[in-house]
TORDREN-129228 format. One line per field, with one value per residue (C-alpha): x, y, z. Coordinates in steps of 0.25 Angstrom, whole numbers. Layout:
% residues N
c1: [X:...]
c2: [Y:...]
c3: [Z:...]
//
This chain:
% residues 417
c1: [-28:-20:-7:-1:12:16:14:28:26:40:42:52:58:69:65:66:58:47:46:47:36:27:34:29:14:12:16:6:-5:-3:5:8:16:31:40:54:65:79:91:103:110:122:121:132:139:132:122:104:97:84:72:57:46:31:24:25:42:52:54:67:79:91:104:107:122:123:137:133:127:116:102:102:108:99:86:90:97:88:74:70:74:66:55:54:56:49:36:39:40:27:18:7:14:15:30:35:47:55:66:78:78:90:82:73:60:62:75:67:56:69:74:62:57:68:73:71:73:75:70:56:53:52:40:34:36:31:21:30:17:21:33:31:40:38:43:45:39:48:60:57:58:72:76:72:78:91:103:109:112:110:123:121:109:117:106:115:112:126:140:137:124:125:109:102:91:82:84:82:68:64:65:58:45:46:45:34:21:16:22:21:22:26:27:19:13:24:23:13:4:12:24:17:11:24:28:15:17:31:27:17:28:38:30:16:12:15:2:6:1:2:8:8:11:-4:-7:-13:-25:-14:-5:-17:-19:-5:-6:-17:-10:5:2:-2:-7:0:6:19:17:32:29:33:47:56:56:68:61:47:46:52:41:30:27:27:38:32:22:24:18:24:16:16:11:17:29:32:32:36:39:40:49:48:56:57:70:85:92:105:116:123:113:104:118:121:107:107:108:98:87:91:93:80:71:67:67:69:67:65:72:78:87:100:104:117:111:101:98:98:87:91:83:84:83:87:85:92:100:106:103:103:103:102:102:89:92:90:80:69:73:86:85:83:68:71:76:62:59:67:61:50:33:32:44:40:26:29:41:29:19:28:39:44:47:61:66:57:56:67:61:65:56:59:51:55:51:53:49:45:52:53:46:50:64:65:58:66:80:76:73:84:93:86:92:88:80:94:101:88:91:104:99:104:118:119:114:124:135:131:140:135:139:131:138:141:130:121:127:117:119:130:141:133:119:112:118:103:94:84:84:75:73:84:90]
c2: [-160:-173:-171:-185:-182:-191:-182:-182:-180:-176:-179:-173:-174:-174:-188:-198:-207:-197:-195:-211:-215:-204:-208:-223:-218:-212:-224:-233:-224:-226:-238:-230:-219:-219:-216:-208:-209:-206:-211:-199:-207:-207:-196:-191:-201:-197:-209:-206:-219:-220:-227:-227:-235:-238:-244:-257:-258:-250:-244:-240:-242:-233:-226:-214:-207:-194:-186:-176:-181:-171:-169:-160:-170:-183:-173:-170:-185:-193:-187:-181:-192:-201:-194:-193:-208:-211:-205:-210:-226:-223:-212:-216:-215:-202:-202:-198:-191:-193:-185:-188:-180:-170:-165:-155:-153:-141:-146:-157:-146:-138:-148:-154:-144:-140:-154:-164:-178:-184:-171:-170:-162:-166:-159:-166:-179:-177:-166:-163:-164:-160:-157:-166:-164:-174:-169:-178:-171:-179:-171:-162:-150:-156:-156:-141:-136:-145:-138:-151:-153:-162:-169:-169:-180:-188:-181:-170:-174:-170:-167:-152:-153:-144:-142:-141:-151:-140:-133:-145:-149:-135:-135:-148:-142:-129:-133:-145:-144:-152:-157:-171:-171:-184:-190:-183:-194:-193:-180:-173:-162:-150:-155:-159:-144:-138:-146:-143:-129:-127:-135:-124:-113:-119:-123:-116:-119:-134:-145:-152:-166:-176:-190:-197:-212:-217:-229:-230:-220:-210:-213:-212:-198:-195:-197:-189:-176:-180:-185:-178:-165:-155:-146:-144:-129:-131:-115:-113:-109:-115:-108:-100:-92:-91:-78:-72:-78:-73:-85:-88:-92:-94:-89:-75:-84:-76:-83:-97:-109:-121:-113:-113:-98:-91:-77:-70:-58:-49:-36:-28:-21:-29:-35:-28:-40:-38:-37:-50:-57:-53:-60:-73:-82:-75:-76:-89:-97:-90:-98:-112:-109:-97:-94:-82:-72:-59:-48:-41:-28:-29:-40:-32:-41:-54:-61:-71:-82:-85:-101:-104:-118:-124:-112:-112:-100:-101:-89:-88:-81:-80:-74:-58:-48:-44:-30:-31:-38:-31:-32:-38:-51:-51:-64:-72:-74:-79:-77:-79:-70:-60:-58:-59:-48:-40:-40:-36:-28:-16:-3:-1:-16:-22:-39:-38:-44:-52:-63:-73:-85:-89:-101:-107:-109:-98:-87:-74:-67:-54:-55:-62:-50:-40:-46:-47:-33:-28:-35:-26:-13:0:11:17:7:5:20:17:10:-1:2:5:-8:-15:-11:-15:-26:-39:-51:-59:-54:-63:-74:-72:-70:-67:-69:-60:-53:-39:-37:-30:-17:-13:-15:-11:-9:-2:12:14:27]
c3: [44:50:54:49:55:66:80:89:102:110:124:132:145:155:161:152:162:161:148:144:151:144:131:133:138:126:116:126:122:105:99:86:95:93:104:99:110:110:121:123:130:121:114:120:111:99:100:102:104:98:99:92:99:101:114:109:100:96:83:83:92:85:89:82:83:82:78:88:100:104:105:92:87:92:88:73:69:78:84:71:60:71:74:56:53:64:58:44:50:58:52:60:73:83:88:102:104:117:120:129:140:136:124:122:116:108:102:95:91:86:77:72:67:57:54:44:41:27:23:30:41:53:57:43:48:62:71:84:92:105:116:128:139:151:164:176:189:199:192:184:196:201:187:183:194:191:186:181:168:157:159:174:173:159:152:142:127:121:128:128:134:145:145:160:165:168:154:147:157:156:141:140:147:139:125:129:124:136:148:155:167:173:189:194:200:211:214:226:220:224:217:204:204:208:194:187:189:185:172:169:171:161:150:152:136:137:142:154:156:169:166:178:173:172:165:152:153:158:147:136:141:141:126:124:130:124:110:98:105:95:107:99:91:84:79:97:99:110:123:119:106:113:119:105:100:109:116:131:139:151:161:172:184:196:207:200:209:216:215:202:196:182:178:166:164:151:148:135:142:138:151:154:150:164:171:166:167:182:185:177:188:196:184:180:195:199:190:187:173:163:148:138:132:134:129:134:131:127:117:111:98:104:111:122:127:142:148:162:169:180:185:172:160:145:137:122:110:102:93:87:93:82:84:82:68:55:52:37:48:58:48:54:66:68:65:80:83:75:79:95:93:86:96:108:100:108:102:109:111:101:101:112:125:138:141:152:158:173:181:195:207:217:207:212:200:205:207:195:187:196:191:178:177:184:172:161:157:164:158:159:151:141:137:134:120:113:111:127:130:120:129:141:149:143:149:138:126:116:122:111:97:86:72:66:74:75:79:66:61:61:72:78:93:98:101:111:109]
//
């Protein structure tokens, strides 16, 4: 059947200049298409600038001011009540969504897929068709390898911003059902290979597409890979939940090509916390980028997601192991969840499991592998159970609180003994 819901196609990216001269290509090729933009450059002051236009007028030209000044906040009282009137006003007419520079895809997905506006759903009113992100290839290595932050280039979205550009960049390729790539027109052929290839290393499940600013046969084509493709699969987690979810996270790529290289390191065994924390720096300053999830073994009921970008590290709380919950609580995670704890569950550790994704440049996969091993527990220190590895010396201890003050007073952990 027909899907009669207008299709949004969201574009990210870190260049504004890139990603509006894609934005307008596209409204060239189809004079019903809506473009959705919005200006942060006072949202600082609580103030988002909006405007809602065709090729040929603008439909809207708004402010809106916010109590909170933050992209949250822009998303959930701005984007989506837009992105629903919008559709309402014009049900004949596919919107474009393009974001600010300091906002992410995901967050977008995030929020609409729960919200609602004047009591209908978002994803009622419209089909998020697909995740654009458009990267510019005369910056985007500088940029991802920057340790700048969002403040240092006037880009932060709210006074607490303290986001990296490369987290943010890295982010933007990750969650993007296709990338654009754009001036690649003045670069040689090694360097847009070099480009090319670290692409395919951070976001190997996404479509990658050349835009190089041809004229109108270009732009026709450009609309035929961008629009309406149905990419976006909402049912995918962010990058954060997907290896719980038994998705890929990356690809194990030791020799790589144009010197772009990507390891992936799996281990059923707990990481000592000492240990993992003595040689942070050395994992996270190694490589270019870094994500996963892994466990500690002071920290035996909680999963921990790993992001590093920039030289700089984020680690998280995602929340409970499977093994450590009673089973009568299993239902609250997910189908997906569930059914990828399933197919690989352990007898000793059960769903417990470290799985990291490392890109960069000419990475030394064995060294990398050999300190990360050297930070998990010894058959020595594995023998000593679950209640030995509770009190070993744990710099991360009250990083990641869970729910309730206790862990469960019945769990299961395993068969250490």
């Amino acid at each position: 059947m027909t899907d009669p819901r207008p299709h949004v196609t969201v574009l990210a990216g870190f260049s504004p200049a890139a990603t509006d001269v894609v934005a307008r290509s596209l409204l060239v090729t189809d004079p019903s298409l809506i473009l959705i933009t919005h200006d942060l450059a006072g949202i600082v002051d609580g103030v988002v600038r909006r405007t809602v236009r065709t090729a040929t007028r603008v439909l809207e030209e708004d402010h809106t001011e916010l109590v909170h000044g933050c992209v949250s906040c822009t998303l959930r009282e701005d984007v989506v009540p837009t992105l629903v009137r919008t559709s309402r006003r014009h049900p004949g007419s596919d919107l474009v969504l393009a974001l600010p520079p300091a906002v992410e895809p995901e967050a977008v997905a995030a929020v609409c897929a729960v919200s609602t506006c004047d009591g209908i759903a978002v994803t009622d009113a419209v089909r998020l068709d697909s995740y654009v992100t458009v990267v510019d290839a005369t910056t985007l290595i500088d940029d991802l390898t920057s340790t700048d932050d969002l403040r240092d280039r006037g880009r932060h979205a709210a006074g607490n911003d303290r986001r990296g550009v490369a987290e943010v960049i890295s982010r933007q390729i990750e969650f993007a059902d296709t990338v654009v790539l754009w001036g690649t027109s003045q670069a040689d052929v090694l360097e847009r290979d070099h480009i090319t290839a670290l692409l395919h290393r951070l976001a190997p499940w996404a479509t990658r597409v050349r835009a190089d600013g041809s004229p109108a046969a270009g732009e026709a084509d450009l609309a035929a890979r961008l629009l309406r493709t149905g990419r976006h699969d909402p049912a995918v987690p962010g990058m954060a939940g997907r290896a719980l979810e038994g998705y890929p996270i990356g690809l194990h790529d030791p020799v790589g090509d144009h010197r772009v290289n990507a390891m992936l390191f799996h281990s059923r065994r707990p990481f000592h916390p000492q240990r993992l924390h003595d040689a942070l720096d050395d994992l996270s300053g190694e490589a270019l980028r870094g994500r996963g999830q892994l466990w500690i073994a002071s920290q035996p009921g909680t999963a921990v997601s790993w992001e590093s970008a920039g030289g700089d590290l984020m680690l998280g709380n995602l929340g409970r192991w499977l093994v450590s919950l009673p089973q009568q609580r299993w239902d609250e995670a997910s189908d997906m969840r569930r059914l990828a704890a399933d197919a690989t569950w352990d007898p000793y550790y059960g769903d417990r499991a470290t799985v990291l994704s490392f890109i960069g440049f000419d990475l030394d996969v064995d060294a990398m592998t050999a300190l990360l091993e050297s930070c998990l527990l010894t058959d020595a220190e594995i023998a000593g159970g679950v209640d030995g590895w509770r009190t070993l010396p744990d710099p991360f201890a009250g990083y990641f609180p869970l729910e309730g003050d206790q862990e469960p007073a019945t769990v299961t952990e395993g068969a250490a003994s």
